[in-house]
Biotite code that builds the C-alpha atoms (Angstrom):
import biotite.structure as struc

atoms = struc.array([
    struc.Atom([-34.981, -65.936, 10.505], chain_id="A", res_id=1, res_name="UNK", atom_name="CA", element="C"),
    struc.Atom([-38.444, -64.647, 9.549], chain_id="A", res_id=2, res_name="UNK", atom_name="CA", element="C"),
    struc.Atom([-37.846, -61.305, 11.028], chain_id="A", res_id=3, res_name="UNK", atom_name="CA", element="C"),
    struc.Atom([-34.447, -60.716, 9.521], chain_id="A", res_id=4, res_name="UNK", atom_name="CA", element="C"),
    struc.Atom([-35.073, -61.461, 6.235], chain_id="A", res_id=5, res_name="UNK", atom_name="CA", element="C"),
    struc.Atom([-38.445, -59.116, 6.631], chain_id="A", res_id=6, res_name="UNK", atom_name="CA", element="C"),
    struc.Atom([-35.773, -56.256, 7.869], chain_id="A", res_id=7, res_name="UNK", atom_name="CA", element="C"),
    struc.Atom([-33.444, -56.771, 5.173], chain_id="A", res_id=8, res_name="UNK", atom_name="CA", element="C"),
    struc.Atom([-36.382, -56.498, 2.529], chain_id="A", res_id=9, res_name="UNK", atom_name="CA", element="C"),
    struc.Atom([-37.568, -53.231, 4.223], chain_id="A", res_id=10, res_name="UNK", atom_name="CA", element="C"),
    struc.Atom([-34.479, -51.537, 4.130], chain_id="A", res_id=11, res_name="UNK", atom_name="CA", element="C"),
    struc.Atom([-33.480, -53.052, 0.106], chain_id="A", res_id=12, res_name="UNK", atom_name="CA", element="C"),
    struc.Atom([-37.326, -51.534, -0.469], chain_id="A", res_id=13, res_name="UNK", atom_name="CA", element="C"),
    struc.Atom([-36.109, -47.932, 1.899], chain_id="A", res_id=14, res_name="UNK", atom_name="CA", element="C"),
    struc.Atom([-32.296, -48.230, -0.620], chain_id="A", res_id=15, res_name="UNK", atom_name="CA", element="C"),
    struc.Atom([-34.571, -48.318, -3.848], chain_id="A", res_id=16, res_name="UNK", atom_name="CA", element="C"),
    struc.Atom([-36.425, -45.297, -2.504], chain_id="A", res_id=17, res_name="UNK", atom_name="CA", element="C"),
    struc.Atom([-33.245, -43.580, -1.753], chain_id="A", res_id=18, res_name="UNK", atom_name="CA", element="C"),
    struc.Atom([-31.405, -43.969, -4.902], chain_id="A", res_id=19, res_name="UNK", atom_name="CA", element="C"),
    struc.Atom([-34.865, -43.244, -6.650], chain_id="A", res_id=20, res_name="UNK", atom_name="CA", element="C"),
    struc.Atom([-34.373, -39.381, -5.231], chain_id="A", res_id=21, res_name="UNK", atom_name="CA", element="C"),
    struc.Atom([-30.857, -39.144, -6.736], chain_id="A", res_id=22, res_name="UNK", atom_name="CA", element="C"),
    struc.Atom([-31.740, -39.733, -10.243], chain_id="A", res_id=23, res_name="UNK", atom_name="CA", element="C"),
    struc.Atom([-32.206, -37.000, -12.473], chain_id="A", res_id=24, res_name="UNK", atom_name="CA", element="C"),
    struc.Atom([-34.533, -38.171, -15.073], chain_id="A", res_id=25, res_name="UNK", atom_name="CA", element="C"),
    struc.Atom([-33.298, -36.011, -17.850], chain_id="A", res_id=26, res_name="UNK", atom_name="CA", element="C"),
    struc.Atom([-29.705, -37.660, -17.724], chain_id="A", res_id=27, res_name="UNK", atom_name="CA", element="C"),
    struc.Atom([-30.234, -41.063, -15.550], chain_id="A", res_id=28, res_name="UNK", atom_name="CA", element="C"),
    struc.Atom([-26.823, -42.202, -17.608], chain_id="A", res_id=29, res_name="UNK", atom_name="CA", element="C"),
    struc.Atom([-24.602, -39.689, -16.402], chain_id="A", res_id=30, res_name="UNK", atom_name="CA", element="C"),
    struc.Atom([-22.993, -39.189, -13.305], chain_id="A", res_id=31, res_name="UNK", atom_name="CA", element="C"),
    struc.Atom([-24.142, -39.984, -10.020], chain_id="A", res_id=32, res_name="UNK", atom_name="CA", element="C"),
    struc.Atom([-27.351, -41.029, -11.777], chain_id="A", res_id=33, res_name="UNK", atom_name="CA", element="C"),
    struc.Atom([-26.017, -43.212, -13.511], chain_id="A", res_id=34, res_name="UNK", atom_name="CA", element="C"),
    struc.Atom([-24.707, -44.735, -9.567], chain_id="A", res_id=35, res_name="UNK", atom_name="CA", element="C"),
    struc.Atom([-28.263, -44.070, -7.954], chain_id="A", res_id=36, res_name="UNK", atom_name="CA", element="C"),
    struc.Atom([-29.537, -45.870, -11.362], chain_id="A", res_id=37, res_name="UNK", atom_name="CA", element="C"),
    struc.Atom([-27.252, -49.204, -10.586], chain_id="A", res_id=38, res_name="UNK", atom_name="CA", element="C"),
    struc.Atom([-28.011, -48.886, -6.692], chain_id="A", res_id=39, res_name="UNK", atom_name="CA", element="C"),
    struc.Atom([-32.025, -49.529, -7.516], chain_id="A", res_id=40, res_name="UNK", atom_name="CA", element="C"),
    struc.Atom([-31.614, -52.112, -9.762], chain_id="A", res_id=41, res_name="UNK", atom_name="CA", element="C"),
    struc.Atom([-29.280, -53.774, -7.280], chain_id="A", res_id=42, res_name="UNK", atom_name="CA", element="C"),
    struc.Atom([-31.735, -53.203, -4.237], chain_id="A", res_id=43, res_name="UNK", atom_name="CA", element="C"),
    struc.Atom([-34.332, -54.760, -6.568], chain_id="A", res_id=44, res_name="UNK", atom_name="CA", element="C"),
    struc.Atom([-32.067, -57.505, -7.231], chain_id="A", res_id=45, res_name="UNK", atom_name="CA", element="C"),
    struc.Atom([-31.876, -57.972, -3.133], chain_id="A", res_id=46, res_name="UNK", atom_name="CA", element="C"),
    struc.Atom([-35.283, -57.713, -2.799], chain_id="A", res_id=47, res_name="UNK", atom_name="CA", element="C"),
    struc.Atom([-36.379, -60.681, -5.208], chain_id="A", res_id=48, res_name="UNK", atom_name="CA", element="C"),
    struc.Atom([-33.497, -63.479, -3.968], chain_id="A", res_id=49, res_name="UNK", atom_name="CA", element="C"),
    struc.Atom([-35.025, -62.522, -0.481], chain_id="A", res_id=50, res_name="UNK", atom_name="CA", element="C"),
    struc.Atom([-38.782, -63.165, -1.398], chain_id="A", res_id=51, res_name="UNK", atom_name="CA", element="C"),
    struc.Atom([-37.092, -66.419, -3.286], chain_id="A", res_id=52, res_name="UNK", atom_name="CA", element="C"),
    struc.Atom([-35.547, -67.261, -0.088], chain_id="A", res_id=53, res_name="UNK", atom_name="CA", element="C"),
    struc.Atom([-38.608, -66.570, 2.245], chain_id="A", res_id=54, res_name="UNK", atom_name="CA", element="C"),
    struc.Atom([-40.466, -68.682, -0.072], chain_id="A", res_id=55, res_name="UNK", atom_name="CA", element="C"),
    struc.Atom([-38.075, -71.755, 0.134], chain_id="A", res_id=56, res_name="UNK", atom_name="CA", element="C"),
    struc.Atom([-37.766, -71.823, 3.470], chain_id="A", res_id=57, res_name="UNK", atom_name="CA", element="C"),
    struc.Atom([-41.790, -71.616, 3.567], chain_id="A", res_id=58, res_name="UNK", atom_name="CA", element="C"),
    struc.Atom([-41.607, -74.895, 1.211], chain_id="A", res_id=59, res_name="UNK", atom_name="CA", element="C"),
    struc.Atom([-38.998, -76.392, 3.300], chain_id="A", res_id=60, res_name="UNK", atom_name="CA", element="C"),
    struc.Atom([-41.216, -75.885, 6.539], chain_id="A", res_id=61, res_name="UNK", atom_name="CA", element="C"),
    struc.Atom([-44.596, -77.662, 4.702], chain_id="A", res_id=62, res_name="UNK", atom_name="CA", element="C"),
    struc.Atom([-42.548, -80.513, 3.691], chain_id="A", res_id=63, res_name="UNK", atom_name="CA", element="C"),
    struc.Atom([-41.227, -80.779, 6.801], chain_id="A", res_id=64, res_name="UNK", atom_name="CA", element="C"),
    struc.Atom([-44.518, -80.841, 8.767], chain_id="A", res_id=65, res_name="UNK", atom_name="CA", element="C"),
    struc.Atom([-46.085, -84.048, 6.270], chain_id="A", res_id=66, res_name="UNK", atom_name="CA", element="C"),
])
C-alpha cells in the first residue's frame, strides 16, 4: 500500500505540473485556463488526503506495534 499511494502522489505532483504549463497567467480565468487552473487545485487537493492517508496508516501501524 506504501508504494501505491507513493505512485499516486507522484503522478497528482506530475498533473499539477501539467496543468501548471496550460495556464496563461495574463487570463488564468478564461478558457482552458480557467480548466488547467481547477485541474491544479484538484491535484493539490489529491495530493494532501494522500499525505493524510499515509500518515494514518503510519499511526495505525505504531499503535499497532505497542
Amino acid at each position: 500500500m506504501k508504494i501505491f499511494t507513493t505512485i499516486l502522489i507522484v503522478i497528482a505532483i506530475g498533473l499539477v505540473i501539467f496543468n501548471m504549463t496550460m495556464l496563461d497567467l495574463n487570463k488564468p480565468f478564461e478558457g482552458n485556463s480557467m480548466i488547467a487552473l481547477i485541474g491544479v487545485v484538484a491535484s493539490f487537493c489529491a495530493v494532501f488526503i494522500l499525505l493524510i492517508f499515509k500518515m494514518s496508516k503510519k499511526i495505525e501501524d505504531k499503535l499497532k506495534n505497542q
